[in-house]
MOPAC internal coordinates of N, CA, C and O (Angstrom, degrees):
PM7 1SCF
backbone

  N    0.0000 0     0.00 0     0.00 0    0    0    0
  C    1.4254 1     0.00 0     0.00 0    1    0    0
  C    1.5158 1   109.34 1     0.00 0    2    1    0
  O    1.2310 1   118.63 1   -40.39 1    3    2    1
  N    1.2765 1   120.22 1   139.61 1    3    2    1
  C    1.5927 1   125.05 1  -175.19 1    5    3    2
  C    1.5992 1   100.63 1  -116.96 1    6    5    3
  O    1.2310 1   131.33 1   -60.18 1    7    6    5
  N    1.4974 1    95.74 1   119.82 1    7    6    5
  C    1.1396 1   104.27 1   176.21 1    9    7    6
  C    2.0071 1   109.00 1   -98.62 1   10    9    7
  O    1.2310 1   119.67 1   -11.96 1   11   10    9
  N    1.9181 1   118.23 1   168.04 1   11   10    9
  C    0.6982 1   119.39 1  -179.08 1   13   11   10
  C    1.8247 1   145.19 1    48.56 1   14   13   11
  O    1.2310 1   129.48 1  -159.86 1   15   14   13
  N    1.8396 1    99.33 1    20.14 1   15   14   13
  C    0.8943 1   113.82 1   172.91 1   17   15   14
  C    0.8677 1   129.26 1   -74.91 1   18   17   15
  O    1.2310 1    80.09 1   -36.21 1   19   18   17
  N    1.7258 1   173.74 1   143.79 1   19   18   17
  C    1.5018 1   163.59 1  -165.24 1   21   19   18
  C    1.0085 1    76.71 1   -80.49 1   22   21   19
  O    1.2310 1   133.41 1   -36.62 1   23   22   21
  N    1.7826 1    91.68 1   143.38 1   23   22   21
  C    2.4331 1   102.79 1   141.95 1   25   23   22
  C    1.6095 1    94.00 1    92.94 1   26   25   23
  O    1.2310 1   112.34 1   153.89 1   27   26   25
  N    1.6620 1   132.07 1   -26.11 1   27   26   25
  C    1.0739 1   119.84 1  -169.22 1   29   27   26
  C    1.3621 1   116.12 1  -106.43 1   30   29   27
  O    1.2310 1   120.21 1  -171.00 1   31   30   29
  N    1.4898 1   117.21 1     9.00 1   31   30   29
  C    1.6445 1   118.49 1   165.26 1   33   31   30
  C    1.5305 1    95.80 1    93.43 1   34   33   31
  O    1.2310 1   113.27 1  -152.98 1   35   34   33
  N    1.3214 1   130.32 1    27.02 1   35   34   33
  C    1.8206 1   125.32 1  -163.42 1   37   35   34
  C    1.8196 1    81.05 1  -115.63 1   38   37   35
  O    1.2310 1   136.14 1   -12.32 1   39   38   37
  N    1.7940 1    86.37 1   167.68 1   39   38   37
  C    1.6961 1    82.24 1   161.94 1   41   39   38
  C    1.5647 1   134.09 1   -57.47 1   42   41   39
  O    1.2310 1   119.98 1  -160.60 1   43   42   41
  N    0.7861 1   117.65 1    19.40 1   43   42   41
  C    1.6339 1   128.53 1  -175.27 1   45   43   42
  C    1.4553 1   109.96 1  -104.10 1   46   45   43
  O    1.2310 1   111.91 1   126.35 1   47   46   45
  N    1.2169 1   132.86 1   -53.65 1   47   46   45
  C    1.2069 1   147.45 1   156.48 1   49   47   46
  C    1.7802 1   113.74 1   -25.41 1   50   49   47
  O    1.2310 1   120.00 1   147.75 1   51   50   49
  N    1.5262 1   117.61 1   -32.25 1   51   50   49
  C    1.3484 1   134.21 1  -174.69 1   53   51   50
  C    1.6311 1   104.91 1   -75.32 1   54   53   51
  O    1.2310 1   121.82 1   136.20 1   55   54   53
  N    1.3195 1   114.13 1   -43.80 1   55   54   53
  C    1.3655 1   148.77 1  -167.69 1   57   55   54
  C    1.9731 1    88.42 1   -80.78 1   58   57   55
  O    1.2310 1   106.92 1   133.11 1   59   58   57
  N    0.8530 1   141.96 1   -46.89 1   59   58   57
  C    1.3815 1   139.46 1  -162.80 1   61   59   58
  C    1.6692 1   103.93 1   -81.57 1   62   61   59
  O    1.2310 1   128.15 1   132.36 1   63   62   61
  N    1.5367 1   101.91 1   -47.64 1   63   62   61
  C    1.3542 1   115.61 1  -165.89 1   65   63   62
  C    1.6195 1   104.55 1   -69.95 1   66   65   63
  O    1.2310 1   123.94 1   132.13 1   67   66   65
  N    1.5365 1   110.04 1   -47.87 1   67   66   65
  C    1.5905 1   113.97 1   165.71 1   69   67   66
  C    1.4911 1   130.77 1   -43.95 1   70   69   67
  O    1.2310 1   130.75 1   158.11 1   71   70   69
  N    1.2163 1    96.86 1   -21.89 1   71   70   69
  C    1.5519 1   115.90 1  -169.14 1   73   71   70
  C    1.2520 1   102.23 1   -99.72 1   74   73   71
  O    1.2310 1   110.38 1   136.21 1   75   74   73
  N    1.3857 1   135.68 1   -43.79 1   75   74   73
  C    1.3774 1   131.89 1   156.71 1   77   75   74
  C    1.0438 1   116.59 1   -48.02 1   78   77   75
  O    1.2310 1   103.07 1   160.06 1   79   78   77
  N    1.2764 1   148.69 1   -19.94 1   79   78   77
  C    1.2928 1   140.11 1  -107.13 1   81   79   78
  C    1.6994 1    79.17 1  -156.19 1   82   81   79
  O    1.2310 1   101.59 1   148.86 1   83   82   81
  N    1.1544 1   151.19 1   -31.14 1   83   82   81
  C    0.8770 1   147.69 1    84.73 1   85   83   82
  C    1.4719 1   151.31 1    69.80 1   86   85   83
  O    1.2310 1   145.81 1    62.15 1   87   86   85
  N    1.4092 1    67.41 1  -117.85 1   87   86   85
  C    1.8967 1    95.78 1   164.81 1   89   87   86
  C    1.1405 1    94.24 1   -83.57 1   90   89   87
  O    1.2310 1    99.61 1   117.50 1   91   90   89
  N    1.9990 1   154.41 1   -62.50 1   91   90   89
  C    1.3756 1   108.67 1   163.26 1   93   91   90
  C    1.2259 1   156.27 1    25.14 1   94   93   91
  O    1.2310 1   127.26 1    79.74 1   95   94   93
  N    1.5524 1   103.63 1  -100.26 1   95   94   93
  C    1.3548 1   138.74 1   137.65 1   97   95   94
  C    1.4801 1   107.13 1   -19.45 1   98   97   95
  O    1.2310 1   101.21 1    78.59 1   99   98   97
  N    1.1931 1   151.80 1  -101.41 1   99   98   97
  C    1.3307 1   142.88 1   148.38 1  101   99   98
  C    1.3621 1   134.62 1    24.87 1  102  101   99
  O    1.2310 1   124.72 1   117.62 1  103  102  101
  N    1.1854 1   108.55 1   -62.38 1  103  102  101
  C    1.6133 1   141.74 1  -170.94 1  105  103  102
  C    1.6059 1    88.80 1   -74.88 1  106  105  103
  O    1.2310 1   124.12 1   106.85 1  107  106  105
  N    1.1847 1   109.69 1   -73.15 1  107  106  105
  C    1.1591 1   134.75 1   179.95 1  109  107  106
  C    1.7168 1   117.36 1   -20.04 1  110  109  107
  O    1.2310 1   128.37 1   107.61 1  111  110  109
  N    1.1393 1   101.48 1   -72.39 1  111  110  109
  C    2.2295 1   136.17 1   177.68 1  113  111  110
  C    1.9286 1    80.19 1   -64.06 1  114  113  111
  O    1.2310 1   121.69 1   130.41 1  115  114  113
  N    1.5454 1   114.37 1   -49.59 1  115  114  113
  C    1.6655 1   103.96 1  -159.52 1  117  115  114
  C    2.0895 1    93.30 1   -63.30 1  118  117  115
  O    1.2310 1   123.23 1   142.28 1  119  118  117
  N    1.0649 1   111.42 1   -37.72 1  119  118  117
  C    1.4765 1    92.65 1  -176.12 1  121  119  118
  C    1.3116 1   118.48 1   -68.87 1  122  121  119
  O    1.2310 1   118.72 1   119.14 1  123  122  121
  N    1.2988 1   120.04 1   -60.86 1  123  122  121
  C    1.4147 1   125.64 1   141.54 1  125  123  122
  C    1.3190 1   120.14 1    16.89 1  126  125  123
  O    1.2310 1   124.20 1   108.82 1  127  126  125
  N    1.5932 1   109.54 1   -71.18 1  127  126  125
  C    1.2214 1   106.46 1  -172.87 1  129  127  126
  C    1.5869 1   118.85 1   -92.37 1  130  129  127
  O    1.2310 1   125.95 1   172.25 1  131  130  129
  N    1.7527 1   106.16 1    -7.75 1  131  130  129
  C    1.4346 1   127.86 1  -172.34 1  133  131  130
  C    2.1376 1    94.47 1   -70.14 1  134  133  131
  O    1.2310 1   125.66 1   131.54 1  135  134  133
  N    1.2468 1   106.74 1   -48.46 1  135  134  133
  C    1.3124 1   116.26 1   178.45 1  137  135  134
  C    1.8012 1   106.32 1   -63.54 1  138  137  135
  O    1.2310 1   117.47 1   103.43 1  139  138  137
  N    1.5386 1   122.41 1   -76.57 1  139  138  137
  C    0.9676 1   113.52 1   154.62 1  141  139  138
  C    1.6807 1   126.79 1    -3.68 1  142  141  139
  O    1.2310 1   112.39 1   115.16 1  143  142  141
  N    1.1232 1   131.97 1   -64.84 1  143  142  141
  C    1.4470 1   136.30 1  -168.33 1  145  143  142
  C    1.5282 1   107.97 1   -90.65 1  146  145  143
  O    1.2310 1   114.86 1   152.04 1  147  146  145
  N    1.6290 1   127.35 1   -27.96 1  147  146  145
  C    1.3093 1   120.26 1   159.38 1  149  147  146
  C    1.5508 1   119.49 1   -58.75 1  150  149  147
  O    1.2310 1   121.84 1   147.79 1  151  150  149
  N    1.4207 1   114.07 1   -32.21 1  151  150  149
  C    1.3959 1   135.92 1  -174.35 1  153  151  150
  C    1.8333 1   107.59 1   -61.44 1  154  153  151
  O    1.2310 1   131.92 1   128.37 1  155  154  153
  N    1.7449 1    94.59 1   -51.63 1  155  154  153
  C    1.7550 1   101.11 1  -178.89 1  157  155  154
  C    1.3846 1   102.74 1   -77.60 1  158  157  155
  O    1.2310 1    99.08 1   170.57 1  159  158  157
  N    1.2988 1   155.24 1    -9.43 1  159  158  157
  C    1.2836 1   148.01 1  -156.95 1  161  159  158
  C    1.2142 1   105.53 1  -125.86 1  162  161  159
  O    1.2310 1   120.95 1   163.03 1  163  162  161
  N    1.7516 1   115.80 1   -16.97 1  163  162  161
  C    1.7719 1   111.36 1   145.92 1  165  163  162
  C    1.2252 1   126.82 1   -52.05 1  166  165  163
  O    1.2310 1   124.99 1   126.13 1  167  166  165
  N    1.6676 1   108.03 1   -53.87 1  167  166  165
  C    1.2358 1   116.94 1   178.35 1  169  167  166
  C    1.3209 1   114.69 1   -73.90 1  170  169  167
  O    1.2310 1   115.37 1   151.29 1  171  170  169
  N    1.1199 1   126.38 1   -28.71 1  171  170  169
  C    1.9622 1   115.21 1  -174.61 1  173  171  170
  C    1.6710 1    90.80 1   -74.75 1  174  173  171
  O    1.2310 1   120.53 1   165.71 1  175  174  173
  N    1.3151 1   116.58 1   -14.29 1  175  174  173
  C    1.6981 1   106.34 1   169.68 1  177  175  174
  C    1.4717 1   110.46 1   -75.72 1  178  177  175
  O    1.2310 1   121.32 1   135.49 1  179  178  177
  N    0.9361 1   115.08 1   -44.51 1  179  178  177
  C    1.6897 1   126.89 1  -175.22 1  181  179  178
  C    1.6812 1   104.99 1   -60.77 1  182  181  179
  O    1.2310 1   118.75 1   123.45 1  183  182  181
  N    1.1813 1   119.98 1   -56.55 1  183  182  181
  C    1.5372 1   127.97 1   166.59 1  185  183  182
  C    1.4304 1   123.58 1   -57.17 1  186  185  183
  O    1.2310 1   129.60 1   164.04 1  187  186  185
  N    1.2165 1    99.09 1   -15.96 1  187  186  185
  C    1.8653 1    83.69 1   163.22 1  189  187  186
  C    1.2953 1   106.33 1  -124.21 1  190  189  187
  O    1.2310 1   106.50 1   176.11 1  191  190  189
  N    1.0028 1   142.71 1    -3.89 1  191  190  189
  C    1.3679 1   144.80 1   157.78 1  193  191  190
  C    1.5096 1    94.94 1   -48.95 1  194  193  191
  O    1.2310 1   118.11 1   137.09 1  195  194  193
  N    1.4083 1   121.20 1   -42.91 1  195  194  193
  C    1.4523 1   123.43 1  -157.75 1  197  195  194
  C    1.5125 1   108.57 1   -83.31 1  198  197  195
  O    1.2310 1   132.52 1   146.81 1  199  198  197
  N    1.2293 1    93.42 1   -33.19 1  199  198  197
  C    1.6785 1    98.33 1   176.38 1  201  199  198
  C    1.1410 1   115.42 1   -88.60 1  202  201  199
  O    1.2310 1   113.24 1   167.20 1  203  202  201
  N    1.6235 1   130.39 1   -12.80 1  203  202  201
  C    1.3490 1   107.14 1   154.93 1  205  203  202
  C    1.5505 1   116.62 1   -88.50 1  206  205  203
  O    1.2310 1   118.20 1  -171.90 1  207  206  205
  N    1.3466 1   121.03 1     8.10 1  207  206  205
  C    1.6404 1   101.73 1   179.15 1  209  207  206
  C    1.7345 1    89.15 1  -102.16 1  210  209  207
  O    1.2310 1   120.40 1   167.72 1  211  210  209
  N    1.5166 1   116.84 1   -12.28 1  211  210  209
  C    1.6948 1    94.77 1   166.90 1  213  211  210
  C    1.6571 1   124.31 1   -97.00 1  214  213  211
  O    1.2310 1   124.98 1  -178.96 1  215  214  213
  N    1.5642 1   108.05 1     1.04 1  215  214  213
  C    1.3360 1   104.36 1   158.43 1  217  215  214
  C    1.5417 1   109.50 1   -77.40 1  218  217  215
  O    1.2310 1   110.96 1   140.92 1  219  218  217
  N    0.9261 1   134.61 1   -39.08 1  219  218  217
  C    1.3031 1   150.15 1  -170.36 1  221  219  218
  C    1.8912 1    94.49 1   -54.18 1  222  221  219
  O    1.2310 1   122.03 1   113.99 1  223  222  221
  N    1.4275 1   113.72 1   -66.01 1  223  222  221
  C    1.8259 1   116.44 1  -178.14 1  225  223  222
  C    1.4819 1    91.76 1   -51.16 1  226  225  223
  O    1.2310 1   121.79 1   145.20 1  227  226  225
  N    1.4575 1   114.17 1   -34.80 1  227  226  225
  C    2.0110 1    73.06 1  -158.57 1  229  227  226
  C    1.3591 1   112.64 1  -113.75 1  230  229  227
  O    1.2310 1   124.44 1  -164.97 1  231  230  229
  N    1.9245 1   109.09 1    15.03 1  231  230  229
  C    1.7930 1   103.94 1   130.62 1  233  231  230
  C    0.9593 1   116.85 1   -79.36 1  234  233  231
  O    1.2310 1   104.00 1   164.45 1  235  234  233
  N    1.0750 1   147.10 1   -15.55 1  235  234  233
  C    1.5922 1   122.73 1   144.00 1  237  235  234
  C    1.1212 1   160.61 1   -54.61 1  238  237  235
  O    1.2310 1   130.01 1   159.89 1  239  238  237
  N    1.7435 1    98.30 1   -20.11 1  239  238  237
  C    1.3347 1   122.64 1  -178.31 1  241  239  238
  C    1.3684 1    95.50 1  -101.23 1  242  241  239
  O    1.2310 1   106.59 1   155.25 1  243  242  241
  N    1.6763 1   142.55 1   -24.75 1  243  242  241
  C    1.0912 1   151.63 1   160.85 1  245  243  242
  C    1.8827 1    99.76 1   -32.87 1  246  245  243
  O    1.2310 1   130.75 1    99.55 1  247  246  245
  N    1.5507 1    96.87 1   -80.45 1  247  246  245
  C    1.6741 1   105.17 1   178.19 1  249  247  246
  C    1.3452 1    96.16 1   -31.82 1  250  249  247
  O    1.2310 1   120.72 1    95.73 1  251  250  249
  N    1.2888 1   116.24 1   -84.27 1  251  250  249
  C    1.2630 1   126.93 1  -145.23 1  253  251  250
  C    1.8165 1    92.73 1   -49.30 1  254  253  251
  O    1.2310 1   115.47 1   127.81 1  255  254  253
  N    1.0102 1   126.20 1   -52.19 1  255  254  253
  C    2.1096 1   112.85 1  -170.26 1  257  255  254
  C    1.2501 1    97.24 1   -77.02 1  258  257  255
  O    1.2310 1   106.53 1  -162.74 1  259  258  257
  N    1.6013 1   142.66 1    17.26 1  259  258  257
  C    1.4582 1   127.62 1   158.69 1  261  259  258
  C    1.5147 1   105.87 1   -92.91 1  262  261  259
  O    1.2310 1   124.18 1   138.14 1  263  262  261
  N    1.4470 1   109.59 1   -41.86 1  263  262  261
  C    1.4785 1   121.89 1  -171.18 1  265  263  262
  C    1.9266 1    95.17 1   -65.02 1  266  265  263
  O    1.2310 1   100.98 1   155.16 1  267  266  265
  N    0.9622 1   152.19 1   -24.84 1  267  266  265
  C    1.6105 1   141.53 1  -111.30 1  269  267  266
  C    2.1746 1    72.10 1  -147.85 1  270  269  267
  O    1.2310 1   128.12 1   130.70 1  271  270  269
  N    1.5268 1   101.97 1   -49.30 1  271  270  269
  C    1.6972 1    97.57 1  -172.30 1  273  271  270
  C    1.6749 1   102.46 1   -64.12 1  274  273  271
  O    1.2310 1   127.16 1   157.21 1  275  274  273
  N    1.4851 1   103.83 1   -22.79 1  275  274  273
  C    1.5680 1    99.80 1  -171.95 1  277  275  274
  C    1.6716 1   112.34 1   -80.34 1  278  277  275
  O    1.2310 1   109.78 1   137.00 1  279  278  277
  N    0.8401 1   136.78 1   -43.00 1  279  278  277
  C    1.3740 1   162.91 1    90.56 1  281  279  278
  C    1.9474 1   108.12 1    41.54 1  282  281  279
  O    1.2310 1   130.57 1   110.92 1  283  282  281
  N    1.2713 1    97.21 1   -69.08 1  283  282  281
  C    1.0867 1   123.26 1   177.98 1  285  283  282
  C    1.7225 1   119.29 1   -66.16 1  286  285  283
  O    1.2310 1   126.24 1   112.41 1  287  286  285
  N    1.3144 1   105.61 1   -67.59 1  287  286  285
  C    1.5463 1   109.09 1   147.91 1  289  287  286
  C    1.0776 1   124.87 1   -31.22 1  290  289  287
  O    1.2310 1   110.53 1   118.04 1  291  290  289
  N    1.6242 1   135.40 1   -61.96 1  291  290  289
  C    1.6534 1   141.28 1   179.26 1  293  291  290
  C    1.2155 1   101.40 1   -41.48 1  294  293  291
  O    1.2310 1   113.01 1   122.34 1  295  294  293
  N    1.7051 1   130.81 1   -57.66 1  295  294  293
  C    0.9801 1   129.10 1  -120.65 1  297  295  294
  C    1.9874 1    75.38 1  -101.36 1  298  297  295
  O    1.2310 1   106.97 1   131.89 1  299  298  297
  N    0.8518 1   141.87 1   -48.11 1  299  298  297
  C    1.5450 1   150.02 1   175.46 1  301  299  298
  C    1.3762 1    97.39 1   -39.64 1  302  301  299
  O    1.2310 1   122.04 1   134.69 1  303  302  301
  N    1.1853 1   113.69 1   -45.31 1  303  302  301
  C    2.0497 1   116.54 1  -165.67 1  305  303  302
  C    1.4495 1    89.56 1   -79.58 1  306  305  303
  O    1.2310 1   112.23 1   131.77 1  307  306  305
  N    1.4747 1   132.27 1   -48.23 1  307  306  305
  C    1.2570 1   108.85 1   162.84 1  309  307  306
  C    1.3698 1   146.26 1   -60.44 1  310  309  307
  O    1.2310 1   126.50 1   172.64 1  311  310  309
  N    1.1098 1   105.10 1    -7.36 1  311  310  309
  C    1.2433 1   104.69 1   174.06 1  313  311  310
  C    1.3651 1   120.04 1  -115.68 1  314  313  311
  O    1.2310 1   112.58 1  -172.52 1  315  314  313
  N    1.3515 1   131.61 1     7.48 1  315  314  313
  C    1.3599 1   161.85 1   167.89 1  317  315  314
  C    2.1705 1    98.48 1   -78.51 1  318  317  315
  O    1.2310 1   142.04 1   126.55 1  319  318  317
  N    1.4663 1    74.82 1   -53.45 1  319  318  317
  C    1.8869 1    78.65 1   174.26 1  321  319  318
  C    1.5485 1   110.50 1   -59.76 1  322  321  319
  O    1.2310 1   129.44 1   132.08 1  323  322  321
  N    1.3203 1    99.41 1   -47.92 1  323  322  321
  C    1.8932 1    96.71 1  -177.55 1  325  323  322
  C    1.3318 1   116.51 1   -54.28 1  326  325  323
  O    1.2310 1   121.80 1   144.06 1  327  326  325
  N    1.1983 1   114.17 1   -35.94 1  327  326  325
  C    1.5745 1   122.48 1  -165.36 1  329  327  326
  C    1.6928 1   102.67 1   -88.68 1  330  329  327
  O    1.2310 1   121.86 1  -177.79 1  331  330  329
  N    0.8357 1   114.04 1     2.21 1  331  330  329
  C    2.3677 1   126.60 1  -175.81 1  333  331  330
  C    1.6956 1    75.86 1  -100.33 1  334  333  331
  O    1.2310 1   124.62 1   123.86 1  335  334  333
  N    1.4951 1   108.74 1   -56.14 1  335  334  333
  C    1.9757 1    94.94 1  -156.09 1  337  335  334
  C    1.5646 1   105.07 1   -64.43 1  338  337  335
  O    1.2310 1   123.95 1    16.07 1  339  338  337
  N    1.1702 1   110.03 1  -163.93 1  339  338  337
  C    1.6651 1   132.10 1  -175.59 1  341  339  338
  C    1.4411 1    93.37 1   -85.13 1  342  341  339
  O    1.2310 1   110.75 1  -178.07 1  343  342  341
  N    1.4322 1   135.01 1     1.93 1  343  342  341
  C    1.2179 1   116.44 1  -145.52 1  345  343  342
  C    2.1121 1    90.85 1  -114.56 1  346  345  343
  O    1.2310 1   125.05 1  -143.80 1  347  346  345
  N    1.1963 1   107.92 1    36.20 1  347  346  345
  C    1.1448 1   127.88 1   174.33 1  349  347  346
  C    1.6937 1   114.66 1   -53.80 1  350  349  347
  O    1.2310 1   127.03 1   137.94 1  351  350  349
  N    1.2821 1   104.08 1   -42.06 1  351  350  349
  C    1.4820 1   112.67 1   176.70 1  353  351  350
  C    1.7428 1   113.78 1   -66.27 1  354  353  351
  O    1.2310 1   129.71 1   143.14 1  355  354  353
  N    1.3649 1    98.88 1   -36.86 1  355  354  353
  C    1.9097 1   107.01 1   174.39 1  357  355  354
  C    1.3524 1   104.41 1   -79.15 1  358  357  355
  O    1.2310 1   109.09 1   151.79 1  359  358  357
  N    1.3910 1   138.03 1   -28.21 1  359  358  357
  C    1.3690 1   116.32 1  -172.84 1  361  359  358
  C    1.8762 1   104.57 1   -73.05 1  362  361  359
  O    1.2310 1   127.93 1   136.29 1  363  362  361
  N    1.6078 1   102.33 1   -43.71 1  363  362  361
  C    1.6584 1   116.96 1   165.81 1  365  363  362
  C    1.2927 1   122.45 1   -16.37 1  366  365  363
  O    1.2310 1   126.19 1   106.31 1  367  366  365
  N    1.9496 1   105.71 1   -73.69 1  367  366  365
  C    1.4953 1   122.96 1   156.74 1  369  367  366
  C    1.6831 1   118.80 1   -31.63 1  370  369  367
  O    1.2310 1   122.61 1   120.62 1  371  370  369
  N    1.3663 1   112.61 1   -59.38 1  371  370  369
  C    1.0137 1   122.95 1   162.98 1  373  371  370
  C    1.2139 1   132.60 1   -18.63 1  374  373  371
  O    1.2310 1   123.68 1   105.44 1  375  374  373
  N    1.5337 1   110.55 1   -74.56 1  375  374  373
  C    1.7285 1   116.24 1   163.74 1  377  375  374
  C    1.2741 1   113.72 1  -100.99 1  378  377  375
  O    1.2310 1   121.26 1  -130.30 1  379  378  377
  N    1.4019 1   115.19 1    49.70 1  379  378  377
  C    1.4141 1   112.57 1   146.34 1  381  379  378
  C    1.6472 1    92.28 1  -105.45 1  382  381  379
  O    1.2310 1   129.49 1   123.05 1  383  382  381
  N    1.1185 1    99.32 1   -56.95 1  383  382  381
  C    1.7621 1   111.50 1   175.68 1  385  383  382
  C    1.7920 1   110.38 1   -16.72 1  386  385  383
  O    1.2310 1   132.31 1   113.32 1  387  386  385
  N    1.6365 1    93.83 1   -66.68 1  387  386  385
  C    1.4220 1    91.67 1   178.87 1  389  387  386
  C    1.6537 1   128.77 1   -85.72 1  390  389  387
  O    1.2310 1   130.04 1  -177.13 1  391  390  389
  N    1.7134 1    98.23 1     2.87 1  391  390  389
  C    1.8709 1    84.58 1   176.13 1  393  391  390
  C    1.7272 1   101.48 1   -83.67 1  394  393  391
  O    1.2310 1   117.51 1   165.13 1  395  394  393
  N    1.7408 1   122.34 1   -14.87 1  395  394  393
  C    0.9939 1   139.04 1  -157.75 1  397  395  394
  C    1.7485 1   103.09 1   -75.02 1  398  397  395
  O    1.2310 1   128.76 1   132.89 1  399  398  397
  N    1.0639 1   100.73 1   -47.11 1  399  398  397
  C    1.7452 1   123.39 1   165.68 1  401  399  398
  C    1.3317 1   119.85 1   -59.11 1  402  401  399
  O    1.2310 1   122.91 1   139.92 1  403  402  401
  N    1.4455 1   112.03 1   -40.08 1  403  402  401
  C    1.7394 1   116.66 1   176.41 1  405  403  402
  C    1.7300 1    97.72 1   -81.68 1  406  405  403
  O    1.2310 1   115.09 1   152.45 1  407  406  405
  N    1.1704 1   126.92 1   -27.55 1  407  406  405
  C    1.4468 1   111.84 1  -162.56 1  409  407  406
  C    1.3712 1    90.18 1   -80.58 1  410  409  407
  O    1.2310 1   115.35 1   143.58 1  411  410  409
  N    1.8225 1   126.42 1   -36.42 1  411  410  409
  C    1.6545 1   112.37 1  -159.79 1  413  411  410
  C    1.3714 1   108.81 1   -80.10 1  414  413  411
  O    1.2310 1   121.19 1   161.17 1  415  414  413
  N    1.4953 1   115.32 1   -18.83 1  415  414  413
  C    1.5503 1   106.41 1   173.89 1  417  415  414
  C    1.5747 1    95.02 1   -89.17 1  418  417  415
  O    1.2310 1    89.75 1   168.56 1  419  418  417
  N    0.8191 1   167.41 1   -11.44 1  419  418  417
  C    1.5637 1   163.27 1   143.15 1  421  419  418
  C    1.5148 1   110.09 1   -28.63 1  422  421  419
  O    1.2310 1   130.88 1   145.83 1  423  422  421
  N    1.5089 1    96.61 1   -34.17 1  423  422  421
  C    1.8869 1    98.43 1  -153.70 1  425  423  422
  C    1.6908 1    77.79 1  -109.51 1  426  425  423
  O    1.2310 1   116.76 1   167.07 1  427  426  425
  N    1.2325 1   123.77 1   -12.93 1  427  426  425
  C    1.8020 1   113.94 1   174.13 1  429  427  426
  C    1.2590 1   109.58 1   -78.94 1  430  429  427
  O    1.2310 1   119.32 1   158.49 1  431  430  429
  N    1.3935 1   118.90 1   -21.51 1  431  430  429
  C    1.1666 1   111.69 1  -168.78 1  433  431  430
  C    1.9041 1   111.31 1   -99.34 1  434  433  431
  O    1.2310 1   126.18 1   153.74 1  435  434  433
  N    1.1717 1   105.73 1   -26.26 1  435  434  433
  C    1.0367 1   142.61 1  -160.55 1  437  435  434
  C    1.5372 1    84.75 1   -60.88 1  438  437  435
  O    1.2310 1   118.69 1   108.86 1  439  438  437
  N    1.6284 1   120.11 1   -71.14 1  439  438  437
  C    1.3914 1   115.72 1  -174.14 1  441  439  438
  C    1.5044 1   128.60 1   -90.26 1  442  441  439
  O    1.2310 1   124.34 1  -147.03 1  443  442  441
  N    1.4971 1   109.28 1    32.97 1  443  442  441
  C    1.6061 1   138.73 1  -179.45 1  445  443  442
  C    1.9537 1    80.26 1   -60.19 1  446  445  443
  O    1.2310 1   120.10 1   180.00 1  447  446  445

């Protein structure tokens, strides 16, 4: 009688089947994780795609608050000039003009 041969139903056969059984298992976790890692390397594509179209907005929006600060400045030096001239009484008009404008949209909004 031969003991422990594979294939012949002996204790050895237990030992073969475990081992298949196994590597299965293996194969198995290996796809698992084969999907898994296609899954993260979609997204680390998706995430920088994203970060370069949002570095991209905020050199643009960069330009755009230098152009708008420059802009902004002029319009201050002009009106810094008004307030040096005699013309003290028009800048006055001026911000009455505009607190007159902030109060009516205040009171437009006010009774929304």
């Amino acid at each position: 009688m031969r003991r422990g041969v594979v294939g012949e139903g002996g204790p050895g056969s237990y030992v073969a089947s475990g081992h298949s059984v196994h590597e299965e298992e293996n194969d198995r976790l290996q796809e698992g994780l084969r999907y898994k890692v296609s899954a993260m390397k979609s997204l680390a594509i998706d995430i920088g795609t994203e970060v370069k179209y949002q570095n991209k907005m905020l050199s643009e929006m960069d330009s755009d608050f230098d152009s708008t600060g420059g802009l902004l400045g002029a319009t201050i030096g002009r009106v810094k000039q008004l307030s040096r001239g005699s013309q003290t009484k028009l800048l006055c008009y001026m911000l009455l003009f505009c607190f007159f404008v902030f109060f009516i949209l205040y009171w437009f909004i006010k009774l929304r």
